[in-house]
C-alpha positions as a printed NumPy array, in Angstrom:
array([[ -34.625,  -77.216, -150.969],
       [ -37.352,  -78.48 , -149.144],
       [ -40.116,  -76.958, -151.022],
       [ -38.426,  -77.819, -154.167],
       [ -38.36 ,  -81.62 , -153.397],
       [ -42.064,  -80.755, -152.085],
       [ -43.194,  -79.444, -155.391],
       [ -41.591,  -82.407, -157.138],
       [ -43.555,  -85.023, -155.123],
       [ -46.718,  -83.238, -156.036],
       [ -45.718,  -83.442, -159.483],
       [ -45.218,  -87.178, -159.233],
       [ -48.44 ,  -87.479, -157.499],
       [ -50.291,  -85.84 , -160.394],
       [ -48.466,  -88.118, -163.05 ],
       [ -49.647,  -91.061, -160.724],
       [ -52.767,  -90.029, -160.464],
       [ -53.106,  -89.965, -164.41 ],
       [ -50.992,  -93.028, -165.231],
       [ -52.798,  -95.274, -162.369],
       [ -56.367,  -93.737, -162.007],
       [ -58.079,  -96.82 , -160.938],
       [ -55.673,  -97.377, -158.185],
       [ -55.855,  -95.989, -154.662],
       [ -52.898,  -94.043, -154.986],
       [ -54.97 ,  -91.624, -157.276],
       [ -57.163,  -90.826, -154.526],
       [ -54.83 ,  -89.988, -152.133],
       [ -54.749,  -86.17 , -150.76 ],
       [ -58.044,  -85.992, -153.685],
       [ -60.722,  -87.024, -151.593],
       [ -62.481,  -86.515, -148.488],
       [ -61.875,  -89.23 , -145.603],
       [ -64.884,  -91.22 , -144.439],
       [ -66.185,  -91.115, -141.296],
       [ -67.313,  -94.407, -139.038],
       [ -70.848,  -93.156, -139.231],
       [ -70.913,  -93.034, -142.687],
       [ -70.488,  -89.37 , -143.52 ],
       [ -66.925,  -87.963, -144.907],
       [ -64.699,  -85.154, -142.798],
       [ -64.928,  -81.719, -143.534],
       [ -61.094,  -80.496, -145.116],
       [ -58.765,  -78.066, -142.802],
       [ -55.505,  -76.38 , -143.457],
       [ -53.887,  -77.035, -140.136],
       [ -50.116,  -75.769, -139.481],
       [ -48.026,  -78.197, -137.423],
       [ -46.905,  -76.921, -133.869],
       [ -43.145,  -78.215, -134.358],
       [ -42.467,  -78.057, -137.621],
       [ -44.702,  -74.595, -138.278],
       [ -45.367,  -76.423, -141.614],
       [ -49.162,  -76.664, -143.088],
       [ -51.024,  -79.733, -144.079],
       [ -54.215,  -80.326, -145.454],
       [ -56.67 ,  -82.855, -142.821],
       [ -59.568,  -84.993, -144.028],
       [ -58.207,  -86.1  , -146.71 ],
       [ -57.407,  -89.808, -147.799],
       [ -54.289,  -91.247, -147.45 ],
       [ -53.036,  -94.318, -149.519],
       [ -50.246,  -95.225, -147.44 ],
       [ -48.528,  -96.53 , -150.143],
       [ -44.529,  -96.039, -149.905],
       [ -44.209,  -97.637, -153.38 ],
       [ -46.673,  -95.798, -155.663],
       [ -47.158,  -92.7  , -154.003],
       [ -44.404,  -89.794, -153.329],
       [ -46.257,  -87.674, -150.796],
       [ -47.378,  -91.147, -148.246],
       [ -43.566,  -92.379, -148.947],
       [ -41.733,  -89.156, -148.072],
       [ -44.596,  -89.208, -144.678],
       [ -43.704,  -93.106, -143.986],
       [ -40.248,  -92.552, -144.648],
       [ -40.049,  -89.712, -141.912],
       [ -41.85 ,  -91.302, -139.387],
       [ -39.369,  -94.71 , -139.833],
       [ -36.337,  -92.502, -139.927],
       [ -37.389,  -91.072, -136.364],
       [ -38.2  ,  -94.206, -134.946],
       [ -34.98 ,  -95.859, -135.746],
       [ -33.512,  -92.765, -134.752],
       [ -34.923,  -93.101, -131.406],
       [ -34.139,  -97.394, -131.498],
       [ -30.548,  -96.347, -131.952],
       [ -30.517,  -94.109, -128.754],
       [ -32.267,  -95.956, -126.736],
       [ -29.379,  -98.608, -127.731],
       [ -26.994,  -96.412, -127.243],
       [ -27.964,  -95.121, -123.906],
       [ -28.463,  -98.855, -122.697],
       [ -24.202,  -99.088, -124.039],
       [ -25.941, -102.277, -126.625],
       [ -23.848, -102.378, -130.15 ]])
């Protein structure tokens, strides 16, 4: 299921990316990430060590959880963990 609901957020993305070109959205996962010193990164397929799964890095991110599907599926992970962890922390401390 997961790489289904993968494959449909890259198909989003690419009817974004044709919809909205002038946007930042469009960019997103497209092109290479600057660099402070002016230069842009070089692009590696890295593997996660927890999850075992791959992911491009260099690339821009938007960041955007209402235009784009692959940055709101990210953001949306990361805020689902941390109020994961809020509500144990609560939990442990016996707070309602």
């Amino acid at each position: 299921m997961s790489q289904l609901s993968r494959a449909n957020r890259w198909a989003l993305k690419s009817v974004v990316n044709k919809l909205l070109p002038d946007i930042r959205t469009s960019k997103c996962m497209v092109f290479r990430a600057p660099l402070p010193d002016g230069g842009v990164s070089d692009i590696k397929l890295c593997r996660g060590t927890d999850t075992k799964k791959a992911y491009y890095h260099g690339l821009m991110s938007c960041g955007s959880i209402w235009t784009c599907p692959i940055c709101a599926a990210k953001v949306s992970e990361r805020r689902r963990q941390e109020l994961k962890s809020a509500l144990q922390v609560a939990k442990d401390k016996d707070l309602r």
